[in-house]
N, C-alpha and C positions, 0 to 999 in steps of 0.2 A: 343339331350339330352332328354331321357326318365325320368320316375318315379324314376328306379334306380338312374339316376343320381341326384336326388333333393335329395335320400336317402343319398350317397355320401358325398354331400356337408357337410352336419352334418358331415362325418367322417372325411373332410379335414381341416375343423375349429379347429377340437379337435387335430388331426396331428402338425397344427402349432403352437397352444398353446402347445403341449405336453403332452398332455392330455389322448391319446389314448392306449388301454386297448391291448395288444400283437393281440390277435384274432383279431378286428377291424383291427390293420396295414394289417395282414394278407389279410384282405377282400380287405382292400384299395388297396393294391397293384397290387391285381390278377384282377381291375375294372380300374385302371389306366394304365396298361401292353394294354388294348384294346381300351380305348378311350381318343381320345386327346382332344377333349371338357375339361373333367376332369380336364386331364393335363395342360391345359393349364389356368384352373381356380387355380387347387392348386400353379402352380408358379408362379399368379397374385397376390395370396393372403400371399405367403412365401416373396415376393419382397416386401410388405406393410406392413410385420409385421418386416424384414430387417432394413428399415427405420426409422423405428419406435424405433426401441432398438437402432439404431445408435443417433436417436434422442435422445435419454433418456441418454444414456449413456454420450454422447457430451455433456448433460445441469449438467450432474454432475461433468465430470471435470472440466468444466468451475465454477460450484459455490465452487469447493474446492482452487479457488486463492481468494476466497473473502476473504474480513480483519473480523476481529474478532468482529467488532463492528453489521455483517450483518448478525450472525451466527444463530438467531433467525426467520429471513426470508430464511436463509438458510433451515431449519430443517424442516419450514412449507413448502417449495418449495419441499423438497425430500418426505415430506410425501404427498403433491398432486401428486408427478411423481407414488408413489409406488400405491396409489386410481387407477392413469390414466392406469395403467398397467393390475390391477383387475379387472376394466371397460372393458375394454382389452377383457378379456378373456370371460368375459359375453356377451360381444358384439357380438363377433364372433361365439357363438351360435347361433345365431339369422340370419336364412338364407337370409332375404329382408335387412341388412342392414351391408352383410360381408367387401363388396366392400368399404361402404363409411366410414366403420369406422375408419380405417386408417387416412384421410384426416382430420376427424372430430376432433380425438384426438392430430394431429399432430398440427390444429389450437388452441386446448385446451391448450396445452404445451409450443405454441409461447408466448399465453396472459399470461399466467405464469412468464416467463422471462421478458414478458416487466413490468410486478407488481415489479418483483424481483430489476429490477433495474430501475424506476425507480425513478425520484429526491425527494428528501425530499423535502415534502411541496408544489410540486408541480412548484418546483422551474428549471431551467436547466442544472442543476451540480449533474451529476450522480456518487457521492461518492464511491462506487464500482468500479464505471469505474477510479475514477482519482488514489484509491488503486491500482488496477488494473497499470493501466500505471505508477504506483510508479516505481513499481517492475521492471521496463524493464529501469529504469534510470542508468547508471553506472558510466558516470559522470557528472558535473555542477559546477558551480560559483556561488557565490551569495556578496551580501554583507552585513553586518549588521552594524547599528549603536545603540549605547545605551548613556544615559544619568541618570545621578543619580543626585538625586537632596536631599540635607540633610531637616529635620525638623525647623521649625525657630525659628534664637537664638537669640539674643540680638537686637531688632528694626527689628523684621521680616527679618532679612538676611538669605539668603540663601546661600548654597555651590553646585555650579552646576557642572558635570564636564562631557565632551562630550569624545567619543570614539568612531573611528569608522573602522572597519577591512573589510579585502578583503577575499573571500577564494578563494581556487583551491579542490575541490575535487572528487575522483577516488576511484571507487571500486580496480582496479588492486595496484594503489600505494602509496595510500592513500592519505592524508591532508595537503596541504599548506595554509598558511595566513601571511597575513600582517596587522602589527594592528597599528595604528594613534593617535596622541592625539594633535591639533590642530593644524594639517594640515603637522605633524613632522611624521615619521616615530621613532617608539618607539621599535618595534620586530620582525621578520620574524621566524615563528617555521613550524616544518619539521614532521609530523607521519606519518613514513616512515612503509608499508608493510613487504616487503621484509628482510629490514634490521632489520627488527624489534625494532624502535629507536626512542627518540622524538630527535629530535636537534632544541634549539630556539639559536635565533641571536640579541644582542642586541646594533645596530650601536652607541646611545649614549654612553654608556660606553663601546665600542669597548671589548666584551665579546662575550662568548656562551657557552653552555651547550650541552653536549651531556649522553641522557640514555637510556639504556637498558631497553628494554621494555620485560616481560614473556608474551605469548599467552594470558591469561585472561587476562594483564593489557594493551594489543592491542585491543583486542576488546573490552574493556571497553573505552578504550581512541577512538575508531571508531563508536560505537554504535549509539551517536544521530547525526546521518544522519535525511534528509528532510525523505528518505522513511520512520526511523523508528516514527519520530514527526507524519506520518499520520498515521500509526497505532495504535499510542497513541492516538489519535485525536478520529479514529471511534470506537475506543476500550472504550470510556471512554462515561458518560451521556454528552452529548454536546447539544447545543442549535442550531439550526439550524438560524442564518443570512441573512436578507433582501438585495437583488440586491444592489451594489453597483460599483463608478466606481473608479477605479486607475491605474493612468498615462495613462489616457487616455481607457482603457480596462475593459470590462464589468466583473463583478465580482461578486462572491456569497461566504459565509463564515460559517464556525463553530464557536463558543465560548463555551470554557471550563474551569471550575473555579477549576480545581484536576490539585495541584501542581507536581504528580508525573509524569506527561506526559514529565516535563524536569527533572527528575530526574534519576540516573541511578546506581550510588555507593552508595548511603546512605549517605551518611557523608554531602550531602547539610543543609546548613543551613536550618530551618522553614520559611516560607515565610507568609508574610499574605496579606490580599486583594487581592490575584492572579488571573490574569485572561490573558486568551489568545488565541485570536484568528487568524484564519487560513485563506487566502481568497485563492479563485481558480478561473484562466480565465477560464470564460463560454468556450472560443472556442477551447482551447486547451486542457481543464480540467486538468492542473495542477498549482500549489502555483505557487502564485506569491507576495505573504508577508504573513511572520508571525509575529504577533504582542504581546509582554507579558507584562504586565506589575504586577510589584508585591512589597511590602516593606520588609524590612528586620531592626528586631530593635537590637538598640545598647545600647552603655551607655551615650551616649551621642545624644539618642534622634532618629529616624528611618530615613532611606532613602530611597528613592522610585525613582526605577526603570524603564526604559523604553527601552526596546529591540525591534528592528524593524529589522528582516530581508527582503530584496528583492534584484531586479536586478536578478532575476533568470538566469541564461545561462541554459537550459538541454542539455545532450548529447554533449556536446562543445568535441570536440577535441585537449586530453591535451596527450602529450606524457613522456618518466619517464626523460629525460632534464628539465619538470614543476618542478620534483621533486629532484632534485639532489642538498643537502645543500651547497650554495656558502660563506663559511667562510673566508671574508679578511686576508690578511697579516694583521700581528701586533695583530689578536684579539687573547683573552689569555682565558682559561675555568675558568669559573665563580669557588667559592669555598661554601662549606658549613658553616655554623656556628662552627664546628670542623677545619675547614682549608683541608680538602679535597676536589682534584677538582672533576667536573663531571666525567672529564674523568677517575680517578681510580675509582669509583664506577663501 
């Protein structure tokens, strides 16, 4: 490698930026045609800049699954990749440091990603990542209990009343439960995908209901899945939760006081005093209870609320026999206030 070739270099830096001026290619080519030293620089330095854009490119798909709440760490992350790129090209002007700069920016762009994700506060629950692993959920179990408790009326009595349901649910076929009221079985209801249909079952008075659901009024009745409560979760100003453990399991949490995060038709009542928070296993990084609590006033004075869901199952393996409405002999379709049943509707 002579003078000429140190001249070169300059022209292969510009080559792999794209930089170079028609006449320049021309020289490069007619100096590369004779010597492999060259060549074998410029496709040391085509392989490094390769990488590199595979690099860049890769950390953008990846921050386009982040949830909405990260999309401010997002913006500042694409605008260091687009600097790192800039840097890039100035770099590789620079004949003593073609080689290394590759390496140098590829460790610039790792500590990038690890800023990007991660824990809040310093904590080990990387909220991107458990958004992230939301999305790849398609089915689970869970169960909830609630309890409402009225305002106090005559001698501080109170009116307590306990609830507590099972679910089944399935992106493919949607929603089963079963829901309790001291220790009795009270309903089993059906939102069925396919069929596009709520069917509820109600063993005490040997009834059931079956209706017709229009496309907006499925997705609506499907909507508050766990995935989309943590979207709501990091979408929203949340307060990020000191380590904590349940049932045994190390845990960390949000708390969010915006009632719309269960909200999804409008027509909910006003809530007040709301608050609700989310825990997630450190080790698995996903819910393992959501907790709400909130009052609701009447005329006869407020009640206050207590929903706990847990008992998580993810990915359980439920098949469309989970789903298929088993309505007894003998039960009759429920009717309206007019005297029509479900079933003509």
């Amino acid at each position: 490698m002579n003078r000429e070739c140190d001249k070169i270099k300059g022209l292969i830096a510009d080559s792999v930026t794209g930089i170079l001026s028609p006449d320049q290619a021309r020289q490069l080519d007619e100096h590369l045609s004779g010597c492999s030293d060259c060549r074998n620089y410029a496709d040391a330095l085509k392989h490094e800049d390769m990488l590199l854009t595979q690099l860049v490119a890769g950390l953008d798909a990846d921050m386009r699954n982040r949830q909405q709440r990260l999309l401010e760490t997002l913006d500042r992350c694409q605008s260091e990749q687009r600097e790192t790129i800039t840097k890039w090209r100035i770099i590789m002007k620079s004949r003593i440091t073609k080689l290394a700069a590759a390496a140098a920016i590829i460790i610039a762009v790792l500590i990038g990603i690890h800023q990007f994700a991660s824990p809040i506060g310093g904590t080990s629950v990387v909220w991107a990542d458990v958004a992230c692993k939301m999305e790849t959920i398609d089915s689970f179990t869970c169960r909830k209990r609630e309890r409402e408790m009225s305002s106090p009326i005559q001698d501080g009595f109170k009116f307590v009343k306990e609830k507590e349901s099972m679910y089944w649910c399935s992106v493919e076929y949607g929603t089963k439960s079963e829901h309790y009221s001291n220790g009795e079985l009270t309903s089993r209801s059906y939102r069925l995908c396919k069929t596009k249909e709520i069917v509820a079952i109600f063993p005490p008075a040997k009834m059931y209901n079956r209706l017709r659901l229009s496309n907006e009024a499925l997705l609506e009745e499907m909507e508050m899945t766990p995935r989309e409560i943590v979207r709501r979760f990091l979408s929203s100003d949340y307060k990020p939760l000191g380590p904590d453990f349940i049932d045994g399991k190390r845990v960390e949490g949000v708390e969010v006081k915006d009632q719309n995060i269960l909200k999804y038709s409008g027509r909910e009542p006003e809530m007040q005093d709301f608050v609700a928070r989310l825990w997630v296993d450190v080790k698995i990084q996903l819910p393992v209870q959501l907790k709400v609590e909130y009052s609701l006033a009447g005329a006869d004075g407020s009640v206050r609320n207590i929903m706990v869901t847990d008992h998580f199952q993810w990915n359980v393996e439920l098949t469309a026999s989970d789903f298929e409405p088993n309505i007894p002999t003998g039960y009759v379709p429920g009717t309206d206030q007019f005297g029509t049943t479900t079933q003509q509707k």
